[in-house]
N, C-alpha and C positions, 0 to 999 in steps of 0.2 A: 562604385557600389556593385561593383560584379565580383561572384567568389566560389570557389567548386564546390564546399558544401553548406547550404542553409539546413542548419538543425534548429527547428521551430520548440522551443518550450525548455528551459535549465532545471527539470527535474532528478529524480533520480537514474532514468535513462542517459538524457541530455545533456548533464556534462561529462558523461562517460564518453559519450561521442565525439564530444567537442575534445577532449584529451586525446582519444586515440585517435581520431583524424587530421587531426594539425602536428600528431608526433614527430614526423619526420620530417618537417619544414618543407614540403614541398607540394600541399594544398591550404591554399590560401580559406580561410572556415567562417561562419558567421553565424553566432546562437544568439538569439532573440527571448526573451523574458518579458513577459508582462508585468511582471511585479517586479518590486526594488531589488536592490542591493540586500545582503545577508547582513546588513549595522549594528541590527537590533542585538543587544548582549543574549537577551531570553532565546534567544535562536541555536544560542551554543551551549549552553546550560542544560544539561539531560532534563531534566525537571521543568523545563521551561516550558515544555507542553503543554500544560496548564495556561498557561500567557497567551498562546500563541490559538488555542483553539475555538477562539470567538474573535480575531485579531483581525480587525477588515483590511488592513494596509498588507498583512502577508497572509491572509486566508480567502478565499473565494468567497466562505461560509452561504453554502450553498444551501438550498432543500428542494426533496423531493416534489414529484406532483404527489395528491393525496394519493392515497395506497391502497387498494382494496385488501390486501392481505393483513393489513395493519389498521383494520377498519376507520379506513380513510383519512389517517394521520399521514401528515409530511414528515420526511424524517430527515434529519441535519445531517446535510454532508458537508467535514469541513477538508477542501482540497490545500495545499500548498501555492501562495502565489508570491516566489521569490525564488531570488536561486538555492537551489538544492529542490526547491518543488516541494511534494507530499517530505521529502527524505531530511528536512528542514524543521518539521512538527508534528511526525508522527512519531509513533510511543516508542522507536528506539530497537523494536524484537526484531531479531537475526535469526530468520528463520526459512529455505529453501525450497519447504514442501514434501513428498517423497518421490522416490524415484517412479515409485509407478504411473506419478503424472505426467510425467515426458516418455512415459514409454507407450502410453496412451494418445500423446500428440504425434507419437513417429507411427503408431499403426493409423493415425487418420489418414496418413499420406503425406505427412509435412517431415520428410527425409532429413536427419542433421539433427532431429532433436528429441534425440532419445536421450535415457539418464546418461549413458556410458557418452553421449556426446555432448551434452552439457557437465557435465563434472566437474571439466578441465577450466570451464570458463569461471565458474565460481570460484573453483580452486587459484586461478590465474587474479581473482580481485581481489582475493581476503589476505587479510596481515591479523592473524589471527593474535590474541596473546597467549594460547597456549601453545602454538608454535604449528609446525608444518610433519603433515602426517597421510597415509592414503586419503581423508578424505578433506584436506584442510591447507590453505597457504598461510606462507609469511610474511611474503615480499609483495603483499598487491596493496592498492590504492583503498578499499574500504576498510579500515580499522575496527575491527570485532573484541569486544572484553568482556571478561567474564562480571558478572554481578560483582562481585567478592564475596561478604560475608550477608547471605538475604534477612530481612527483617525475619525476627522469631517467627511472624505469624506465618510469612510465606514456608519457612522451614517446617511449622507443622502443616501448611498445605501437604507438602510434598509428603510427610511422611504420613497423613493421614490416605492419601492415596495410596500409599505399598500397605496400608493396614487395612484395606479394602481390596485388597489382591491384584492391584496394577504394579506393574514394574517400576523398576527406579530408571531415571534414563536421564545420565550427566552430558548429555550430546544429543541434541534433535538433530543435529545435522551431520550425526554421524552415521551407524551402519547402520539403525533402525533408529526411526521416531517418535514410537511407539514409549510410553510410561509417564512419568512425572518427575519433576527436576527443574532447575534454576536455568532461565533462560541467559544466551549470551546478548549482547546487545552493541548499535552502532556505535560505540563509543570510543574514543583512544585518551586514555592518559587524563579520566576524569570531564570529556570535553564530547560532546555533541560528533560526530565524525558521518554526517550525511554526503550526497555527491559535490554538492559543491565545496566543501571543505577538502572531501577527499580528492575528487578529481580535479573538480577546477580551478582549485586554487595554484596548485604546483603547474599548471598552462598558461594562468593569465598573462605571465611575461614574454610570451611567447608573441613572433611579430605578425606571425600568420592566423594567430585567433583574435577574434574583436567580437568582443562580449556586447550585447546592447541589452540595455534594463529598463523599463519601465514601456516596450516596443508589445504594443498589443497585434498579432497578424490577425487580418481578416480575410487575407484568399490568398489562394492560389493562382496563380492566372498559367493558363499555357499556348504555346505553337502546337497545332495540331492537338496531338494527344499528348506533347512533349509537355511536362511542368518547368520551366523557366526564370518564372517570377515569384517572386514573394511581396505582396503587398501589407505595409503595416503601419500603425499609429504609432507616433512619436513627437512627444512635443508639440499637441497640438495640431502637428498635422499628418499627410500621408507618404510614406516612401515606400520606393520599388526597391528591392533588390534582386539582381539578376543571377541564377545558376549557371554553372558552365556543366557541373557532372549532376548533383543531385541536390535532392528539398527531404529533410528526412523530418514526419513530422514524432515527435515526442513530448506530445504535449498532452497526455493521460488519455486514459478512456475514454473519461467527456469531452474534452475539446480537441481530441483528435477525429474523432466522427463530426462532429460539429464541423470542425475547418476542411472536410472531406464535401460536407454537401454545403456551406458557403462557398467553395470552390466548382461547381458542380459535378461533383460526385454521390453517389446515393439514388433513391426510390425516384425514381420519374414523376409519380403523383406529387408527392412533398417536396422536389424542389419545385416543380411548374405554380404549386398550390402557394409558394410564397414568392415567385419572379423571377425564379434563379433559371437561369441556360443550362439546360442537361445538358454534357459533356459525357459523360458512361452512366449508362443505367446499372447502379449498382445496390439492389437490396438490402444484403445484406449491410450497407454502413449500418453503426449506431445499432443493430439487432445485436442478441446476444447476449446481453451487460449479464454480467452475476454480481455478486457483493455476499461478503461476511455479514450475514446478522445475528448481533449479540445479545445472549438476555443475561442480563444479572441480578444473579441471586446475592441479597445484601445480611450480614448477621449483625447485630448488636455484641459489640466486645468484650469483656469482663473486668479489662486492665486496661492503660493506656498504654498500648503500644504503636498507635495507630499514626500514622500521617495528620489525620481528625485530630489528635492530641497537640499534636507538635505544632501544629498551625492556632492552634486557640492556645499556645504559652508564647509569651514573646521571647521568653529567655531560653525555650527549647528550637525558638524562630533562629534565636543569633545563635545557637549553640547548630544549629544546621547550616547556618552560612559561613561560622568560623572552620568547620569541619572541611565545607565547601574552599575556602579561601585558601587555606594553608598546610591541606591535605588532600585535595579534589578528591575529597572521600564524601562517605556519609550521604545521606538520599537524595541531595543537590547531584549526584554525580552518575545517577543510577535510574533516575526515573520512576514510573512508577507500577511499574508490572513486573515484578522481579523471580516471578516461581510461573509455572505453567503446565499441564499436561494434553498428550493427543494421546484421547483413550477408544475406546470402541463401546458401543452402546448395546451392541448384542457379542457373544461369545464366539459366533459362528463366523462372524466379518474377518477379513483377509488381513484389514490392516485398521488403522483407527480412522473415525469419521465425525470426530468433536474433538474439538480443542481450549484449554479453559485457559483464561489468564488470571492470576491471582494479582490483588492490590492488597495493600496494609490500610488502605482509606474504602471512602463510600461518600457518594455523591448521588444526584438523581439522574445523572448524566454525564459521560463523560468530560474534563474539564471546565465543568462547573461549578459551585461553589460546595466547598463539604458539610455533608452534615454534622448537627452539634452534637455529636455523641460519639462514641467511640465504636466506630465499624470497619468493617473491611467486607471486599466482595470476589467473590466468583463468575467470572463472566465466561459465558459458557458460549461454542459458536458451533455450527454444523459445518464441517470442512469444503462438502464437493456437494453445493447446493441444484437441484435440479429445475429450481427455479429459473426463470427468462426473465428480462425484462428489456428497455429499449430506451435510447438518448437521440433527440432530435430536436432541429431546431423550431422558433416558434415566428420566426420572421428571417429578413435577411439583411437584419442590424449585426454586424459583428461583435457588439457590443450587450448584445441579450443574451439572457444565459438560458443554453439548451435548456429545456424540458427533461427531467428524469423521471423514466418511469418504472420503477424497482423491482417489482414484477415479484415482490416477496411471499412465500407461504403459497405458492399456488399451485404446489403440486402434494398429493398426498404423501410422499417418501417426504419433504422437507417438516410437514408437521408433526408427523411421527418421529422426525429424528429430535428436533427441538422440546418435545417435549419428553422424548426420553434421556435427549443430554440434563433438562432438570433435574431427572429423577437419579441422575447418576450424579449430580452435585451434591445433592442430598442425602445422600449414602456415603460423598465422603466427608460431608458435615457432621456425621452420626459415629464417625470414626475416635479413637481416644484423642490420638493427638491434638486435633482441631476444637474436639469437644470441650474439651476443658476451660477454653476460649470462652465459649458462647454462650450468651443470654438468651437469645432469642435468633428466630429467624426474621428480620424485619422484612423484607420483601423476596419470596410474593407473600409469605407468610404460609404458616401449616394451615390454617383454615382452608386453602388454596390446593385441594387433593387430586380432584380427578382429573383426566386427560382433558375433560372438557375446560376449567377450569383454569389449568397452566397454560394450554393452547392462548385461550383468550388473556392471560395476562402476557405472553408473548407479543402478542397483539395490540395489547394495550400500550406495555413497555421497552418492546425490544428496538435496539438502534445498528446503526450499521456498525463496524468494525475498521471500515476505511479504506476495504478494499475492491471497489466496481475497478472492473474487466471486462474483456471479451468482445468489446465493441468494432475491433476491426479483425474480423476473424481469420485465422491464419488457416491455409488449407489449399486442397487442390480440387473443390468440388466448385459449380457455377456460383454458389452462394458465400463462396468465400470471400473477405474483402484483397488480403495479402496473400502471396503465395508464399512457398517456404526460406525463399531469399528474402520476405518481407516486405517485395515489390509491390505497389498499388495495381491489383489487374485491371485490365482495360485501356493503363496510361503508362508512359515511360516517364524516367525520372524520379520519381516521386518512390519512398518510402516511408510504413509505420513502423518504429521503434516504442514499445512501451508495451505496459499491461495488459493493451486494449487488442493486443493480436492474440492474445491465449485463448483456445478455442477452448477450455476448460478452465476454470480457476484451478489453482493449487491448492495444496493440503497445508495453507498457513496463508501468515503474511507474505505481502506480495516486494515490500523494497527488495528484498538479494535477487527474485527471481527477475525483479527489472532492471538492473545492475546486469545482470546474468544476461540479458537480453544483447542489448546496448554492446557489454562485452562481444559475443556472438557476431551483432551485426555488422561490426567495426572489421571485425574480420574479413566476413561477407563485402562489404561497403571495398576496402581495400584492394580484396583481388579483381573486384570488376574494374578497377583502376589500373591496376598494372595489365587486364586483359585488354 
């Protein structure tokens, strides 16, 4: 049980790591999994999402502590726990960010991660299917497809947005982000294409990777300041496994701060305050978090064209799975966010700072069950939130689930953007395209007017997106947790791969920029090997 690298957690970073560290057969590697095997068929099925996001056997289904900015509601976070991680059950968008958020992380001080030095990494994972261009690959391990042909409704998304004077924009992750258009999504050839499909699958035969599933870690142990050990449940009981070069954790936002101060790493008061031996006083863990918070605006439809239809006909049910079966076409195959825009809320702003995903359905919550009537909704998010919040543990049960505490609406800039992202929905609801559609606005409803008003149904209604960050922050100031090789400071050995090192959230969904990551650090990880 001794091996050069422990990569803790088979997310979306995770078995990126676990690919490119055991490449060359000459590091022996060991990734650990808390949750099962990838078995479940709904796991590969773009649409499976739905399945999977109340699913206790592959979902954490997590929630918040209450909220003050959300007047004191929990709000549901559903993480990934199997292989592929979040990138296993999340909705599918392939989406990078812009560049000016890595140019942003390389002026903090975190040298190597600016756009022009990330590019190549994204570019090096993607197998695009519209092939390889300045800002796009063809030969990488994550598989990216286009929508194909988007549901009418999302097509008048889009175009109701250019009839509202935004741009058209067939590539978010191309030279600008900027407009509205049909997003590209994880997909290959009809089929789900997360990390563990993508990466770890083409490794598993490999003699020097040994997959372990169902292995929950609960610490780190070290020599000196050196990390060494990985302690973890399995089967009932406890095993050690030993490091020779490194412990790299990637195990998300929340339980990568979490397995930092069960290991003693973290605030001196909150580990002393639950038993744990401080090892590095380090604040910063677990500060920091951000997350997407989404509000959606819901319309009543005029036609059935809705997802809401197709699930309440049983012959438009099989007429969706024959399409699925023997065409891996049709909205089995696509998910269910198929159109989106990043607009700007004021005309003066540099770049866009809301981003909406379009649905052909309506639910009262993500992956819930749909309403009986024919809807579809807009969900609208603030991109680059200035809100904070904090993940910690609540004891020193490896087995309890940190504490989240969301930190949402708490700064004036986030409420004012959220509820001028409404008002920007709503203007392109008012649009011909879309209009034509609509009966009504069902949620928040036009009685629902002034700022005061939408604010509090924000409040009332709004959920996360799925993307908490920031928790082990990358940087070169005392409060940083990783430096910009991603090292844990204070202690050798030991690094954070994942979400939870971005000292800013991105201007999107987070799976490519953790992919992006991983990609990076493997590099990183490699040459301090050959040094």
């Amino acid at each position: 049980m001794e091996f050069d690298y422990i990569i803790v957690g088979a997310g979306s970073a995770g078995c990126v790591l676990a690919n490119r560290l055991s490449a060359d057969g000459r590091h022996r590697v060991l990734l650990l999994e808390a949750g099962p095997k990838d078995r479940y068929p709904w796991l590969h099925i773009p649409i499976g999402y739905a399945k999977t996001m109340f699913h206790p056997r592959y979902n954490w289904c997590y929630d918040t502590e209450p909220d003050p900015g959300m007047n004191g509601r929990s709000i549901y976070w559903p993480r990934g726990k199997v292989l592929g991680g979040s990138s296993a059950i999340n909705g599918l968008i392939y989406v990078r960010g812009q560049p000016q958020d890595y140019d942003h992380w390389a002026s903090l001080g975190n040298k190597g991660w600016s756009w022009d030095e990330v590019l190549p990494y994204f570019i090096r994972s993607e197998r695009n299917q519209r092939g390889a261009d300045a800002f796009h690959g063809d030969s990488g391990l994550q598989g990216v497809s286009d929508v194909g042909r988007p549901n009418a409704l999302a097509r008048a998304f889009i175009a109701s947005c250019i009839e509202a004077g935004y741009p058209a924009n067939n590539d978010f992750n191309g030279e600008s982000q900027e407009g509205a258009g049909p997003y590209q999504l994880t997909t290959w050839k009809g089929w789900r294409c997360g990390s563990a499909t993508g990466y770890l699958k083409p490794a598993r035969g490999r003699h020097n990777l040994t997959v372990k599933t169902d292995a929950h870690v609960c610490r780190i142990e070290f020599s000196g300041t050196r990390a060494n050990t990985v302690v973890y449940r399995h089967n009932g009981g406890e095993v050690r496994a030993l490091v020779r070069r490194e412990i790299i954790l990637s195990a998300g936002a929340l339980h990568s701060p979490q397995l930092l101060q069960l290991s003693g790493i973290g605030d001196t008061d909150l580990l002393q305050h639950h038993g744990i031996e401080v090892l590095c006083h380090r604040p910063g863990v677990g500060q920091n978090l951000q997350d997407h918070l989404q509000t959606r605006v819901i319309h009543r439809c005029n036609q059935p064209l809705t997802t809401n239809d197709d699930m309440r006909s049983w012959w438009r049910q099989a007429r969706m799975g024959m399409q699925y079966v023997f065409q891996r076409a049709g909205p089995m195959a696509v998910g269910i966010n198929q159109a989106g825009a990043f607009l700007k809320t004021r005309a003066e702003l540099d770049r866009p700072d809301i981003q909406f995903h379009f649905a052909a359905l309506s639910a009262d919550l993500p992956g819930s069950p749909l309403h009986d009537f024919s809807g579809f909704t807009s969900s609208v998010c603030q991109l680059r939130p200035s809100s904070r919040g904090r993940v910690e543990i609540v004891s020193s049960n490896p087995l309890a689930k940190p504490a989240m505490h969301p930190g949402y609406l708490s700064t004036e800039e986030d409420r004012q953007t959220v509820v001028a992202g409404l008002r920007v929905a709503r203007r392109i609801a008012t649009q011909p395209a879309l209009a034509e559609y609509i009966v009504e606005e069902y949620k928040p409803g036009l009685a629902v007017e002034s700022d005061e008003a939408l604010l509090e149904f924000v409040r009332d209604n709004g959920v996360t997106i799925f993307h908490p960050s920031g928790t082990c922050r990358m940087g070169i100031d005392d409060d940083a947790v990783v430096d910009p090789a991603l090292k844990v400071r204070g202690v050798t050995g030991l690094r954070v791969v994942d979400c939870a090192i971005m000292p800013t959230l991105v201007s999107g969904n987070t799976h490519a920029p953790a992919v992006m990551i991983a990609e990076k650090a493997s590099d990183l990880i490699l040459a301090d090997a050959v040094g």
